[in-house]
MIDOSE-1310 file (N, C-alpha, C; in nm, 2 decimals, decimal comma, always signed):
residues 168
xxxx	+4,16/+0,72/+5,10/+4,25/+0,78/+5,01/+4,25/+0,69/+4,88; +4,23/+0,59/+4,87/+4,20/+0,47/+4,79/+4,12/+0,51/+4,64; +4,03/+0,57/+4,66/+3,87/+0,64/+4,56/+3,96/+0,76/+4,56; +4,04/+0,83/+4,60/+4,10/+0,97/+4,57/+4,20/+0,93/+4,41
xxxx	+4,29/+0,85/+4,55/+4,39/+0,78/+4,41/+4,35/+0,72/+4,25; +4,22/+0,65/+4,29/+4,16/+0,64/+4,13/+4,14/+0,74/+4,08; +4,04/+0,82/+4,15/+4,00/+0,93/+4,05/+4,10/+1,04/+4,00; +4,24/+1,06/+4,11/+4,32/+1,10/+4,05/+4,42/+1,05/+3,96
xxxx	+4,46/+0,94/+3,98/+4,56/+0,89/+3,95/+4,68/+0,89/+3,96; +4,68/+0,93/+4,07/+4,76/+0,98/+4,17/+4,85/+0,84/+4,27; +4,97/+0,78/+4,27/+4,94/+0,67/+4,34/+5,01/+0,76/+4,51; +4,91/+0,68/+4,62/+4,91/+0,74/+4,75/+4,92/+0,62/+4,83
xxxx	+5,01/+0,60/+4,82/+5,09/+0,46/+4,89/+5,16/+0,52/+4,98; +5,16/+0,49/+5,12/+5,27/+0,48/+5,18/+5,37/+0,34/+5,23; +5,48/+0,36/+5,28/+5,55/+0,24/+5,29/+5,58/+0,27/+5,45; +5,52/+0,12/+5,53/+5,59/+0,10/+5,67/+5,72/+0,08/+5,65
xxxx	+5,79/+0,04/+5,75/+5,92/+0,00/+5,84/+5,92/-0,11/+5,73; +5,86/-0,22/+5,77/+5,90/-0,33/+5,67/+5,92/-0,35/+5,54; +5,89/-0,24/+5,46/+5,86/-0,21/+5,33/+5,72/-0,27/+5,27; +5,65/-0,28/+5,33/+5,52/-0,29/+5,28/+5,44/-0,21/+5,25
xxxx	+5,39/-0,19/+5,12/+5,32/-0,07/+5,09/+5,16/-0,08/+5,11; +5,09/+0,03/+5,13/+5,01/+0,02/+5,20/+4,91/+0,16/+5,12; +4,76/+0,16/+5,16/+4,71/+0,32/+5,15/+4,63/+0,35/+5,26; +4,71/+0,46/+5,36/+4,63/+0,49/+5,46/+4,49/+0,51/+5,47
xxxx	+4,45/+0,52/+5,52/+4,31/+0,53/+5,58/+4,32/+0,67/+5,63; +4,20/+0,77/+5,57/+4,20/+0,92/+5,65/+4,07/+0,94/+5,73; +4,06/+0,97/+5,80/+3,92/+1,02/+5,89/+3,85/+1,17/+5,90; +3,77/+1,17/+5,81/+3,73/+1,34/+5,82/+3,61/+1,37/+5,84
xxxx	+3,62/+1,43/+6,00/+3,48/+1,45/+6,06/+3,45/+1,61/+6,06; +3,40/+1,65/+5,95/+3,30/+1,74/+5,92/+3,24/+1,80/+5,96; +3,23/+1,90/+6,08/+3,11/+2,00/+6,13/+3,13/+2,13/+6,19; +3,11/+2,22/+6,19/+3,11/+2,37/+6,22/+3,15/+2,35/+6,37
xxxx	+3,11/+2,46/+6,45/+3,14/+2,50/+6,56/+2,98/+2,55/+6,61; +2,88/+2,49/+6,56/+2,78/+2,49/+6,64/+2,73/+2,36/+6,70; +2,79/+2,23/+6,68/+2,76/+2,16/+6,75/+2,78/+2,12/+6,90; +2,91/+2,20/+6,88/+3,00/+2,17/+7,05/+2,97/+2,34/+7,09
xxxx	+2,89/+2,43/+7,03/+2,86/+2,55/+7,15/+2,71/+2,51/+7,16; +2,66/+2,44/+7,10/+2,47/+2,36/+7,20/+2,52/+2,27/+7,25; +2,59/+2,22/+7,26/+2,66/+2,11/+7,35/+2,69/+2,19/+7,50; +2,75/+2,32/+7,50/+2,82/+2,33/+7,60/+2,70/+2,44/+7,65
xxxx	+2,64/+2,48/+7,64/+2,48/+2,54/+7,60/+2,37/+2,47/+7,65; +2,36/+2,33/+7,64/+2,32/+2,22/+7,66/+2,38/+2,15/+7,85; +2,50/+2,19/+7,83/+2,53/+2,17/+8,00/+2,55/+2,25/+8,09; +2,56/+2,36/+8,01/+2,58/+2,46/+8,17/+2,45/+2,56/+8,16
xxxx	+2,37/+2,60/+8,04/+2,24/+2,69/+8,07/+2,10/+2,65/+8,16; +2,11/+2,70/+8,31/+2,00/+2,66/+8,40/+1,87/+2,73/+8,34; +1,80/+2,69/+8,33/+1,67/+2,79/+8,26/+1,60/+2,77/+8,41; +1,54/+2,89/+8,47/+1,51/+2,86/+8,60/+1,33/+2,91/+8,57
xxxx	+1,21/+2,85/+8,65/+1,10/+2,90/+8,58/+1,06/+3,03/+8,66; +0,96/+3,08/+8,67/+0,92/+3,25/+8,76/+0,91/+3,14/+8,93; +0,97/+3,26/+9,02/+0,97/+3,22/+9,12/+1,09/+3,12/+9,18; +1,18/+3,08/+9,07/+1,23/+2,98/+9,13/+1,37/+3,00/+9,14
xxxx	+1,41/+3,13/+9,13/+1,59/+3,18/+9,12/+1,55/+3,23/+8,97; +1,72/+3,28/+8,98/+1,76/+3,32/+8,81/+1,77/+3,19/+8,69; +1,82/+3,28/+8,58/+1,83/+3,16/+8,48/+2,01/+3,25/+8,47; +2,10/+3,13/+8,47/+2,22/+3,11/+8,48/+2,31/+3,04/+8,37
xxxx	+2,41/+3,12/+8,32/+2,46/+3,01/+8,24/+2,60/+3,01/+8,28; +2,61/+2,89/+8,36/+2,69/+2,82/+8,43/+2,83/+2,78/+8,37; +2,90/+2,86/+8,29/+2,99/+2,80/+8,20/+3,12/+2,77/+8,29; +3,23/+2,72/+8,25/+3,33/+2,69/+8,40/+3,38/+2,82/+8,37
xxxx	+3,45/+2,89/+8,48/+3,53/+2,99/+8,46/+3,62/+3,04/+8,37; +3,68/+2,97/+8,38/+3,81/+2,93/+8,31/+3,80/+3,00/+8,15; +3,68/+2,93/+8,11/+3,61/+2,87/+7,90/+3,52/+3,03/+7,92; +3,50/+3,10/+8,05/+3,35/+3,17/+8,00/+3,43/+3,30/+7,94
xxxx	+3,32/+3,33/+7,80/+3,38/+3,44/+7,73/+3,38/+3,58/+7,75; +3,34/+3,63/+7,88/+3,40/+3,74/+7,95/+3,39/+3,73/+8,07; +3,50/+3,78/+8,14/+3,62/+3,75/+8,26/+3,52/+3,79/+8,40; +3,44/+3,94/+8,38/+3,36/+4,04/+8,48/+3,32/+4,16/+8,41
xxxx	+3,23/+4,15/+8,48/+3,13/+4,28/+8,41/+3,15/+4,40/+8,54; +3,13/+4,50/+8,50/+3,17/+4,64/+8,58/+3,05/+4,72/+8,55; +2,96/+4,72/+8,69/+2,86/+4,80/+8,71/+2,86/+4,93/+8,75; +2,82/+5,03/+8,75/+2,84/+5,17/+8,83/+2,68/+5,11/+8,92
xxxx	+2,64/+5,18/+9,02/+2,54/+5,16/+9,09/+2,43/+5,24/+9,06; +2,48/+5,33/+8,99/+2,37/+5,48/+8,95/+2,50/+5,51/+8,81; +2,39/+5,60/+8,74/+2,46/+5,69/+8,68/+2,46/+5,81/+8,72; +2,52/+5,83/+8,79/+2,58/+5,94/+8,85/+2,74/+5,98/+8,79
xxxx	+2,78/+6,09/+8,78/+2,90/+6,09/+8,76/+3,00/+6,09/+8,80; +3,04/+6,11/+8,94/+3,11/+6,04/+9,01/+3,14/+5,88/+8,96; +3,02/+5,81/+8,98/+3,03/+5,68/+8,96/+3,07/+5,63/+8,83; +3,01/+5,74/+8,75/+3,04/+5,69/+8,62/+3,23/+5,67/+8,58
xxxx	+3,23/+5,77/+8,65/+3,41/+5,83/+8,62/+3,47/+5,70/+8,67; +3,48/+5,71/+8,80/+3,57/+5,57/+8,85/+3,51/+5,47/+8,82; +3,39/+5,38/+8,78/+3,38/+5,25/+8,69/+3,46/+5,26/+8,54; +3,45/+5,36/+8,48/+3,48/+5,37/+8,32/+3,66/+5,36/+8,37
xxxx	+3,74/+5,43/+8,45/+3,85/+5,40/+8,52/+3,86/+5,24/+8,51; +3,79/+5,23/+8,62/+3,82/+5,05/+8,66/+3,84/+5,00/+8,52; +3,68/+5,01/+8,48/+3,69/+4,93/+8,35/+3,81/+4,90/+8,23; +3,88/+5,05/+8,24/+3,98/+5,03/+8,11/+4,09/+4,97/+8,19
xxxx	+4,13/+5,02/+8,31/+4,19/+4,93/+8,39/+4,25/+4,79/+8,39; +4,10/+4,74/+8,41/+4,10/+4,56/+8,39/+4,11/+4,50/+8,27; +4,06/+4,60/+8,11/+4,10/+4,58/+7,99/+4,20/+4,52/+7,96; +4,31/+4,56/+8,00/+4,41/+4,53/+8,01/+4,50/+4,37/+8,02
xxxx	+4,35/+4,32/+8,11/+4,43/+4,18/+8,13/+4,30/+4,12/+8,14; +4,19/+4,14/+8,14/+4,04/+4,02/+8,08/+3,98/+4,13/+8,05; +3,89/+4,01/+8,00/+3,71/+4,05/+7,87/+3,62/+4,13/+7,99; +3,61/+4,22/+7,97/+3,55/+4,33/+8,03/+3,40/+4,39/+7,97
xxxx	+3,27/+4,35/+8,04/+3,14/+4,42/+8,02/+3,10/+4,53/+8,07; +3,06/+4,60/+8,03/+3,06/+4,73/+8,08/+2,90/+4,74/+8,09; +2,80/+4,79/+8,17/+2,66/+4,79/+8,15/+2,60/+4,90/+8,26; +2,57/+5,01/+8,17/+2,51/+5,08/+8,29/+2,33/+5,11/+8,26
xxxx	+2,25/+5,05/+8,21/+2,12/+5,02/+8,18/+2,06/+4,95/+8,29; +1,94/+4,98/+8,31/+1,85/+4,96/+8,41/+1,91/+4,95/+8,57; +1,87/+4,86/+8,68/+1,87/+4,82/+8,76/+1,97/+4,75/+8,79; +2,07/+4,78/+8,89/+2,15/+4,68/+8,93/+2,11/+4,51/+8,96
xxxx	+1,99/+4,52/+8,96/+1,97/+4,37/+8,98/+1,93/+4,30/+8,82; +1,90/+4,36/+8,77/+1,85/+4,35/+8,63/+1,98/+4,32/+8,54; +2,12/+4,39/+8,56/+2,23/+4,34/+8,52/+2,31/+4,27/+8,58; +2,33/+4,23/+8,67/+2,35/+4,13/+8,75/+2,27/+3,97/+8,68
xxxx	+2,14/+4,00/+8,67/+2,11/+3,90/+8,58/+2,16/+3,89/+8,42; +2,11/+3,96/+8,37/+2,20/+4,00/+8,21/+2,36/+3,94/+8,26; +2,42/+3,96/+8,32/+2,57/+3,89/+8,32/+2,55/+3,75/+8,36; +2,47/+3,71/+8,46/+2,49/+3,55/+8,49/+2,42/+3,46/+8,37
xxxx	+2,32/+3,54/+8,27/+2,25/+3,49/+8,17/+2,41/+3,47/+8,09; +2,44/+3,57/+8,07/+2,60/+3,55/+7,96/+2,70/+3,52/+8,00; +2,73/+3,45/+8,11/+2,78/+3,31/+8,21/+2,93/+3,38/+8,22; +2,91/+3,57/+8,25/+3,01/+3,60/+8,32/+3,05/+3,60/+8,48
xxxx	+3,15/+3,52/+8,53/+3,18/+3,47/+8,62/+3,16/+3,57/+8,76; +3,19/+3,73/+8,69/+3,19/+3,81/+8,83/+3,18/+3,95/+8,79; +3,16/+4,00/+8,92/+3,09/+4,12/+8,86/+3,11/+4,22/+8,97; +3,14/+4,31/+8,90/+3,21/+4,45/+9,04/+3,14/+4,55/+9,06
xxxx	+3,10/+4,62/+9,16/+2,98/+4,70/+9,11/+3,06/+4,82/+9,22; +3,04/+4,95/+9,19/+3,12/+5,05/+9,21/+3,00/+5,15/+9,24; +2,99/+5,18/+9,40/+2,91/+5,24/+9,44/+2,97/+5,38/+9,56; +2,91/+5,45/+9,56/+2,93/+5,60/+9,67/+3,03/+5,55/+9,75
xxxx	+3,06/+5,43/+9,86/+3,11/+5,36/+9,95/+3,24/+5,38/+9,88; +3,30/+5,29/+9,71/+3,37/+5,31/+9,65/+3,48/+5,44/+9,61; +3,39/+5,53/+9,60/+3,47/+5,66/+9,61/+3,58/+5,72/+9,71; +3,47/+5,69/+9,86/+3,55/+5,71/+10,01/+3,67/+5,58/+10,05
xxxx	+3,65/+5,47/+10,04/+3,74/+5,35/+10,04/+3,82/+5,29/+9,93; +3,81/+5,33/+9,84/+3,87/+5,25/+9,72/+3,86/+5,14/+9,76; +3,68/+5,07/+9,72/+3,66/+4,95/+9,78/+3,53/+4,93/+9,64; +3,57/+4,81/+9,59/+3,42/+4,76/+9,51/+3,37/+4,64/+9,56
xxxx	+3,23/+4,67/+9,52/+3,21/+4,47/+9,54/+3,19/+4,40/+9,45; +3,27/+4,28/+9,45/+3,32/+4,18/+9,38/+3,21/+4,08/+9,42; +3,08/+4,01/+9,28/+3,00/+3,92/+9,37/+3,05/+3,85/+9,23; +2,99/+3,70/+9,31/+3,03/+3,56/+9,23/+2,90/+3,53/+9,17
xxxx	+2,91/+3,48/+9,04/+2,77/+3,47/+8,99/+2,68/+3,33/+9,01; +2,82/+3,19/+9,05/+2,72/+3,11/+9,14/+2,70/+3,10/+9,27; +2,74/+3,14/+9,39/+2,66/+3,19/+9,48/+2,62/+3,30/+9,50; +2,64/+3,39/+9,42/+2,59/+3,55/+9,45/+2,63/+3,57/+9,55
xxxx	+2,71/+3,54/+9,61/+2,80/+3,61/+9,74/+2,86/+3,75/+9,64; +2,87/+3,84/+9,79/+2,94/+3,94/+9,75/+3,04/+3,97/+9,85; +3,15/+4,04/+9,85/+3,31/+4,07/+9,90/+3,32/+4,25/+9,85; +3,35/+4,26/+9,98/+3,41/+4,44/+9,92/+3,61/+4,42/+9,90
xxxx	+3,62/+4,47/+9,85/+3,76/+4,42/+9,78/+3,85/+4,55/+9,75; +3,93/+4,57/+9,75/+4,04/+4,69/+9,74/+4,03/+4,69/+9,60; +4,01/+4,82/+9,53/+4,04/+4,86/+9,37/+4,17/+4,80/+9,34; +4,31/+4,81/+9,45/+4,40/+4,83/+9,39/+4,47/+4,65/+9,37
xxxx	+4,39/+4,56/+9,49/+4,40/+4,46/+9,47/+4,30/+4,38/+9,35; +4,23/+4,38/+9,28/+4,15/+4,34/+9,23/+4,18/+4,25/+9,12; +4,29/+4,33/+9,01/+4,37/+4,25/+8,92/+4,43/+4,12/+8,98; +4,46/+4,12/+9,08/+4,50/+4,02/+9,12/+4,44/+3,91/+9,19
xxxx	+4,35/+4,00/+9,26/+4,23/+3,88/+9,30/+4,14/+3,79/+9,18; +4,11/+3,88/+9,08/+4,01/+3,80/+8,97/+4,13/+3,67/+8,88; +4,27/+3,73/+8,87/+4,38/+3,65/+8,82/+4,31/+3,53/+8,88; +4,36/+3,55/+9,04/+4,37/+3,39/+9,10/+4,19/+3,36/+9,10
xxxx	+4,11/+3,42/+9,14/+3,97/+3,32/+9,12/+3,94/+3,27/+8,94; +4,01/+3,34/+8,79/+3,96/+3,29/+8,73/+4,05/+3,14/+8,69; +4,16/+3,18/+8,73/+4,26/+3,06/+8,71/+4,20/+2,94/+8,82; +4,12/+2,96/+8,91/+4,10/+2,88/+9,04/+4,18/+2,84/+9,13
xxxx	+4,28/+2,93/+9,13/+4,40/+2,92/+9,25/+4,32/+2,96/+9,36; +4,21/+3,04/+9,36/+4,20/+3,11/+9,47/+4,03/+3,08/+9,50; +3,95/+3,02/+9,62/+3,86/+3,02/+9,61/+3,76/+3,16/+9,66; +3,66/+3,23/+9,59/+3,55/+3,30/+9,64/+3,51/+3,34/+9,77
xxxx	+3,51/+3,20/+9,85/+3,48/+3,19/+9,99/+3,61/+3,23/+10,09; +3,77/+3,20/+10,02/+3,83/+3,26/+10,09/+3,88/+3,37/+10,09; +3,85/+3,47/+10,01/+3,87/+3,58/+9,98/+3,80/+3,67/+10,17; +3,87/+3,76/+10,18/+3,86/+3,86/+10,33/+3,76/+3,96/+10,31
């Protein structure tokens, strides 16, 4: 602040307790918001090579920028209807991907590539049970799960109250 004050002429003195006058010292570190997302880019993206698993981007739950992605299993209509349901459903309280292009396995990857944590996939089974399955995108475990409980279950896995493994 010292070089400020000359050039302004401005005097930027502050006074301690003791009355001693003084000119702070300011610290200004300077840089966008690209260096701490390759940073975090840098620690959680697995780039996996052919043959060796997926490529995963591992982000903590908690930080990743959408909550679950909602698959229909076909486009079918049926399926379409009650995913597009779910989906606006969960709107409501997390970041919701919606994807009904190619192959269920194909987005299943497309979501662990964009380091969404979980993924609900709404199949024929779903219609008769009001049941989806809920799979986790680092162990790829999957859980069939009640529609009506589900808000509640992704609450507690994304907050980590609740672990994956103990889910029924």
């Amino acid at each position: 602040m010292k070089k400020h004050a000359e050039a302004s002429g401005i005097k930027l003195e502050a006074v301690r307790e003791n009355g001693e006058k003084f000119v702070p010292h300011v610290l200004e570190i300077a840089f966008g918001s690209d260096r701490p997302t390759y940073a975090l880019i840098d620690l959680f993206y697995e780039k996996k090579g052919e043959g060796e698993g997926k490529t995963t981007f591992k982000i903590p739950y908690h930080i990743s920028p959408i909550d679950v992605s909602v698959f229909p299993l076909m486009k079918k209509e049926e399926l379409l209807s009650l995913s597009e349901k779910i989906k606006q459903d969960l709107e409501k309280n997390f970041v919701v991907d919606y994807d009904i292009s190619g192959s269920i396995g194909k987005r299943y990857l497309r979501s662990a590539g964009a380091g969404t944590p979980y993924a609900i996939t709404i199949d024929y089974d779903s219609i008769k049970d009001k049941a989806v399955t809920l799979r986790d995108r680092d162990s790829e475990k999957q859980k069939r799960v009640k529609i009506s409980e589900l808000k509640e279950i992704l609450n507690g896995l994304l907050s980590e109250e609740v672990d994956f493994k103990s889910l029924k």
